[in-house]
C-alpha positions as CSV (number, residue, x, y, z in Angstrom):
1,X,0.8,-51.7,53.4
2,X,1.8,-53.5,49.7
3,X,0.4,-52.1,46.6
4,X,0.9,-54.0,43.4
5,X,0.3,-52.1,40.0
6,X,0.2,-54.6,37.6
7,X,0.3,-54.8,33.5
8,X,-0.3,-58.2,33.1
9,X,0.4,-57.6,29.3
10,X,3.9,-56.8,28.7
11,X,6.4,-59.0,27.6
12,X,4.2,-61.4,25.6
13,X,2.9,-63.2,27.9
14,X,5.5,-63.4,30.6
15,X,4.2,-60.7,32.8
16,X,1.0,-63.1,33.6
17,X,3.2,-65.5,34.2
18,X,5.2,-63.6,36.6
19,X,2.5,-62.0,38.4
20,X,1.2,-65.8,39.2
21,X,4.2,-66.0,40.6
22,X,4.2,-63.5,42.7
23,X,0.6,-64.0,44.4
24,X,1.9,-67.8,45.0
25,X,4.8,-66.2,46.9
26,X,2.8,-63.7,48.6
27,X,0.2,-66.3,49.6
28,X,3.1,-68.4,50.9
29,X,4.0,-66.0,53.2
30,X,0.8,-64.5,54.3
31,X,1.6,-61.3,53.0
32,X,-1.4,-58.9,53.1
33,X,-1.5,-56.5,49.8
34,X,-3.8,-54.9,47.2
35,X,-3.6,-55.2,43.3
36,X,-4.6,-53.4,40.5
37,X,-4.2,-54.3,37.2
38,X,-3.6,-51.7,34.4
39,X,-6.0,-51.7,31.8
40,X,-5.1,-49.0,29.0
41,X,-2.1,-46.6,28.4
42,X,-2.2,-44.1,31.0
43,X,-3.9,-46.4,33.6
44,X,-0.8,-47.1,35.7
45,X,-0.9,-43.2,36.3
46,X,-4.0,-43.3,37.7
47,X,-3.5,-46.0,39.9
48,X,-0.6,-44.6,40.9
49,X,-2.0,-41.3,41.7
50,X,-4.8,-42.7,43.4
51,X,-2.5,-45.0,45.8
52,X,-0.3,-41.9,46.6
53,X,-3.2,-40.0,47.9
54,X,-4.9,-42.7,50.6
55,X,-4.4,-42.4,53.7
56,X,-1.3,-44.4,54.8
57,X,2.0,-43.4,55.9
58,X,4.4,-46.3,54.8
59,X,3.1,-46.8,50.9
60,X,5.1,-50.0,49.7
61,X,4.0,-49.7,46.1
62,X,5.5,-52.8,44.0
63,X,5.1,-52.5,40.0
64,X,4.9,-56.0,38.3
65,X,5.6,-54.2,34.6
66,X,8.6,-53.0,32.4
67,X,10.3,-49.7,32.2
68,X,7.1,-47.8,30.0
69,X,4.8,-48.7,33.0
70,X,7.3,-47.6,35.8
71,X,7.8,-44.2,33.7
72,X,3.8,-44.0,34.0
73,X,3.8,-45.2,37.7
74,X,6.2,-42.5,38.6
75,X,4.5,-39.6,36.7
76,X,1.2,-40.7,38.9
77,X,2.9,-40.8,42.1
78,X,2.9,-36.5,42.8
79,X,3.9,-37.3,46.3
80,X,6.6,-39.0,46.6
81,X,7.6,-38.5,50.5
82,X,5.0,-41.0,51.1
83,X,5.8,-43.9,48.4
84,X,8.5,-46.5,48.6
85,X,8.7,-48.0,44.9
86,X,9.7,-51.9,44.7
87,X,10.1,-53.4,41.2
88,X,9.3,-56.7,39.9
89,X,10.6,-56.4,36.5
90,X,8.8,-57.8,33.5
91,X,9.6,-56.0,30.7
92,X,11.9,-56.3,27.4
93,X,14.4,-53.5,28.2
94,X,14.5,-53.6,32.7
95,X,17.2,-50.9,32.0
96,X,15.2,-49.3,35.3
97,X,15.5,-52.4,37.3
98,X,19.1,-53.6,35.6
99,X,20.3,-49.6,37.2
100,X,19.0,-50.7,40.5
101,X,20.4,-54.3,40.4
102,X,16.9,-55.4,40.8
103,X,17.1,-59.7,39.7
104,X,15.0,-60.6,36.7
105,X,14.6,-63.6,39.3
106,X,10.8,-63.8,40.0
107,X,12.2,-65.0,44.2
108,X,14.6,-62.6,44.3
109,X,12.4,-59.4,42.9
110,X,9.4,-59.9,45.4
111,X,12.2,-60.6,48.5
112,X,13.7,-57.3,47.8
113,X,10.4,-55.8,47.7
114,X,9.0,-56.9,50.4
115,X,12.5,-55.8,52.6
116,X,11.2,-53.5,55.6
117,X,14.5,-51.3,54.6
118,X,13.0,-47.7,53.8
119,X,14.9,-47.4,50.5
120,X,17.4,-45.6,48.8
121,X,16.7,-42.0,48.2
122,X,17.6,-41.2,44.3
123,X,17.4,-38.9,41.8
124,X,14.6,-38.7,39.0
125,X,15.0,-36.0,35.8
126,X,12.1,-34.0,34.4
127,X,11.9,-33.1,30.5
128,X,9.5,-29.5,30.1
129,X,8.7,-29.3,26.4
130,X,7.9,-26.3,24.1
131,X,3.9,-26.8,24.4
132,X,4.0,-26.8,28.0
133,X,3.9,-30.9,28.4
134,X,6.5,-32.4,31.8
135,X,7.2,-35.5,31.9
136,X,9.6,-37.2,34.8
137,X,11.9,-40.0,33.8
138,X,13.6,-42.4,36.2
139,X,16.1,-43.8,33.6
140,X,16.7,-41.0,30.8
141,X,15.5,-39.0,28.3
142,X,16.7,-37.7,24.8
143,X,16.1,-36.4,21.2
144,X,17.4,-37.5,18.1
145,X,18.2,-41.4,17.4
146,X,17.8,-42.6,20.5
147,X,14.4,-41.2,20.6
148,X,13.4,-42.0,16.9
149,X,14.6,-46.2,18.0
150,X,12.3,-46.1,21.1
151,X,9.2,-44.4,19.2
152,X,9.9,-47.0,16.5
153,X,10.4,-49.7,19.2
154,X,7.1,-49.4,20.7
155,X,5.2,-50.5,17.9
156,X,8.1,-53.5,16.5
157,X,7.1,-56.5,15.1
158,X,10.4,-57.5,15.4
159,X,9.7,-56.7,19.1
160,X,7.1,-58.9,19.5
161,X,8.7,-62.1,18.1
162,X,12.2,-61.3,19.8
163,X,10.1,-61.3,23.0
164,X,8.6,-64.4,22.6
165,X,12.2,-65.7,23.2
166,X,13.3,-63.3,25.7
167,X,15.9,-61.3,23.1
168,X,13.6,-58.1,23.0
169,X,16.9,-56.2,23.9
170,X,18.1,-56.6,20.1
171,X,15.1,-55.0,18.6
172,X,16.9,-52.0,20.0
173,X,20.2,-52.9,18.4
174,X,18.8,-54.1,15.3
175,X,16.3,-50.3,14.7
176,X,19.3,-48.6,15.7
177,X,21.3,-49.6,13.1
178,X,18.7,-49.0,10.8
179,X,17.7,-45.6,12.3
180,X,21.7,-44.7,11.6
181,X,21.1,-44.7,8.0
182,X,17.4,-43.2,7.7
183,X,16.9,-40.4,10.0
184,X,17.2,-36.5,9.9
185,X,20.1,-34.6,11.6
186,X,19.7,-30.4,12.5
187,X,21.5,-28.1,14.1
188,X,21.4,-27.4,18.1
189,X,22.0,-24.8,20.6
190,X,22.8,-26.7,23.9
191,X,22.8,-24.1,27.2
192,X,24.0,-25.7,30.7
193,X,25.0,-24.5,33.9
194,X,28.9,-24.8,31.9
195,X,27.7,-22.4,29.1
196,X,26.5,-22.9,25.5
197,X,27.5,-24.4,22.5
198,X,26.4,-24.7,19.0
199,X,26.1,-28.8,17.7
200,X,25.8,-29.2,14.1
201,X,24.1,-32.1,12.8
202,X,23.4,-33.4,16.1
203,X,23.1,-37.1,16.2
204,X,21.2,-37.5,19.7
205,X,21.4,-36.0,23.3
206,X,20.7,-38.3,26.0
207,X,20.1,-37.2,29.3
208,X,20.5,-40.3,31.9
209,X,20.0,-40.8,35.3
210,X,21.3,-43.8,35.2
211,X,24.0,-45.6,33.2
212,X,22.4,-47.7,30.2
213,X,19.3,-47.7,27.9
214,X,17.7,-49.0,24.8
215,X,18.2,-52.6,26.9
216,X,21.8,-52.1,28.7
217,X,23.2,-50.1,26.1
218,X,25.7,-48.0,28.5
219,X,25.6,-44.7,27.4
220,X,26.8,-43.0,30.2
221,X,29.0,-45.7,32.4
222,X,29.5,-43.7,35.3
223,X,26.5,-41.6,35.3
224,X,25.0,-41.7,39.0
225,X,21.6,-41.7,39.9
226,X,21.9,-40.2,43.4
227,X,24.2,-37.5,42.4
228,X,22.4,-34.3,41.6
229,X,23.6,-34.4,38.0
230,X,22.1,-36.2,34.9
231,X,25.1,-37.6,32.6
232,X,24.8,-36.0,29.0
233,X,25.9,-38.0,26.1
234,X,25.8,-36.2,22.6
235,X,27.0,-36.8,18.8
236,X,26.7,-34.7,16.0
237,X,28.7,-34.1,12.7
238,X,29.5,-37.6,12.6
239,X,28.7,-39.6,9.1
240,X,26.3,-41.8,8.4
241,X,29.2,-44.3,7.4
242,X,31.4,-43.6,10.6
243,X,28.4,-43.2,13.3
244,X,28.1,-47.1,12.2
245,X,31.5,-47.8,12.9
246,X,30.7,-46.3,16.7
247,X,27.8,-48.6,17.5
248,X,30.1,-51.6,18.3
249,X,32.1,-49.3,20.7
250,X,28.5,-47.6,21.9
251,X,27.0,-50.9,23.3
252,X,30.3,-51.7,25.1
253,X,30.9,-48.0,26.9
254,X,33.8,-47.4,24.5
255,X,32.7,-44.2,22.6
256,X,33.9,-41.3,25.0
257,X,37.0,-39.9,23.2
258,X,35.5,-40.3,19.9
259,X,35.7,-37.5,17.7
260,X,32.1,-35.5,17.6
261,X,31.4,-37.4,21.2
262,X,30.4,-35.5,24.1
263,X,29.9,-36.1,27.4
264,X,29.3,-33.9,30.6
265,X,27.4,-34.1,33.9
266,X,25.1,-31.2,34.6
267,X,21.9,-30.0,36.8
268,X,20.1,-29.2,33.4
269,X,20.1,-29.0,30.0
270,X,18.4,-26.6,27.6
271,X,18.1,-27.8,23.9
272,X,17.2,-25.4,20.9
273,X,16.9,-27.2,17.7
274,X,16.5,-25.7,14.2
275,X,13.3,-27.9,13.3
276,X,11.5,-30.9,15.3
277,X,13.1,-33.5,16.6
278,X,11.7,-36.8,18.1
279,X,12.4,-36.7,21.9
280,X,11.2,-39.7,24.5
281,X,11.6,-40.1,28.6
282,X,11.8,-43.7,29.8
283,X,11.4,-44.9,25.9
284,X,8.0,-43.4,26.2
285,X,7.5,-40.8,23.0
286,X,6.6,-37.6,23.6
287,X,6.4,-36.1,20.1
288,X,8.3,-34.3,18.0
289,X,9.6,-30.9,19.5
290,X,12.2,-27.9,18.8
291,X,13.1,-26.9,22.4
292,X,13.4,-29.2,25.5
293,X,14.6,-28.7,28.7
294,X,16.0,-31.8,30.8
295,X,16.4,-31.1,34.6
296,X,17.7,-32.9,37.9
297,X,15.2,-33.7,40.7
298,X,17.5,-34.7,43.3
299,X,16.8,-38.0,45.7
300,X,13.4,-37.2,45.4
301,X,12.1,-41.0,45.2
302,X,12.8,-43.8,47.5
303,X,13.5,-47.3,46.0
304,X,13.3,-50.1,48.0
């Protein structure tokens, strides 16, 4: 059976428009589903949650939405041995349907969806936090600027009016650069599975499942997200003058071999910072916190 979770409000105004769309298509081909429509922040959890516990052994859930309400959608699910996720991508960022290769093509989306393949089994990461708070991710999470750009992001004017002409992706690039020049750096104790080292004036860590964020920005270009491992990209003791010099090479998947740039694959990572630092999953905020861990949940979710 089809499930649609649908937030009919993202991407001023184009998610309604898609979502007619899709029930013309749907109607077209006599496809039999049932939709629900998200009507707060947190609702696509619930939905979610609710659709994973019926009583059905081939769940085909489809999200109409953008990458915050697939990040909700996936935290609802619990069990996930009986969900197939399809995507219809709506959003201003897709960097979880872009990683997929899912079409922004309205046609193309719902075909794939609809496919009676069972899905590709992949990865998903899980960020514990000091006060006790998970959170799952599909795409990545991380603290410092990164994080500080998505919190800022979710409330952007500049958002909103890039939107309105489908360039949301440069409000990202655009609060990043600010972000460069404004924020706070500390000092970090970063442990792996490799050992520990000691960051100073750490920059961000991002821990991606997948290759690019913040709206394709590649971050990791060969990260893999069926591969056990999350793909950790960090800078730190960089200046404020020089990390501006980077972002050209950043948003092309040139900044590995950079001075201060790290980058390693690993099953987790465990982050001690010296005061609070603004950490996100998905571009969701989750506060501002001193230690985070960032974990590998291997091809635990099946994507159609």
């Amino acid at each position: 059976m089809y499930y649609f979770i649908v937030n009919e409000s993202g991407g001023s105004g184009r998610a309604r428009k898609t979502w007619i769309e899709v029930k013309t298509i749907l109607k077209t081909r006599d496809v039999s589903y049932k939709a629900f429509r998200t009507e707060y922040e947190g609702h696509a959890s619930l939905l979610a949650e609710k659709i994973a516990a019926l009583a059905d052994d081939d769940i085909r859930l489809i999200v109409v939405g953008g990458d915050g309400t697939i990040n909700e959608v996936i935290n609802g699910i619990g069990d996930y041995s009986k969900i197939k996720l399809g995507i219809i991508p709506t959003g201003s960022g897709n960097d979880f349907a872009r990683g997929f290769n899912i079409s922004k093509n309205v046609k193309s989306a719902v075909d794939r969806a609809l496919s009676s393949e069972d899905g590709k089994a992949v990865d998903l990461g899980k960020v514990i936090l000091d006060d006790g708070t998970e959170r799952y991710f599909g795409i990545s999470a991380g603290v410092g600027l990164d994080a500080i750009v998505c919190k800022k992001a979710l409330d952007s004017k500049q958002k909103v009016f890039l939107n309105r002409f489908g360039l949301g992706r440069l409000t990202y690039l655009l609060l990043t650069v600010e972000t460069v020049f404004s924020m706070e750096k500390t000092n970090a104790r970063i442990e792996t599975e490799n050992g520990i080292s000691k960051l100073s004036n750490i920059i961000f860590l991002a821990a991606m499942n997948m290759k690019a964020e913040g709206g394709g920005v590649p971050m990791t270009p060969d990260a893999s997200y069926d591969d056990g491992y999350l793909s950790i990209c960090s800078a730190y003791d960089i200046s404020r003058p020089k990390a501006f010099t980077y972002l050209p090479f950043l948003a092309c998947g040139k900044h590995y071999g950079f001075k201060n740039v790290l980058k390693s694959d690993v099953s987790f990572v465990d982050i001690t910072l010296e005061k609070p630092v603004t950490v996100h999953a998905d571009g969701e905020y989750l506060g501002e916190h001193s230690h985070i861990r960032m974990e590998c949940i291997k091809r635990v979710l099946k994507i159609l």
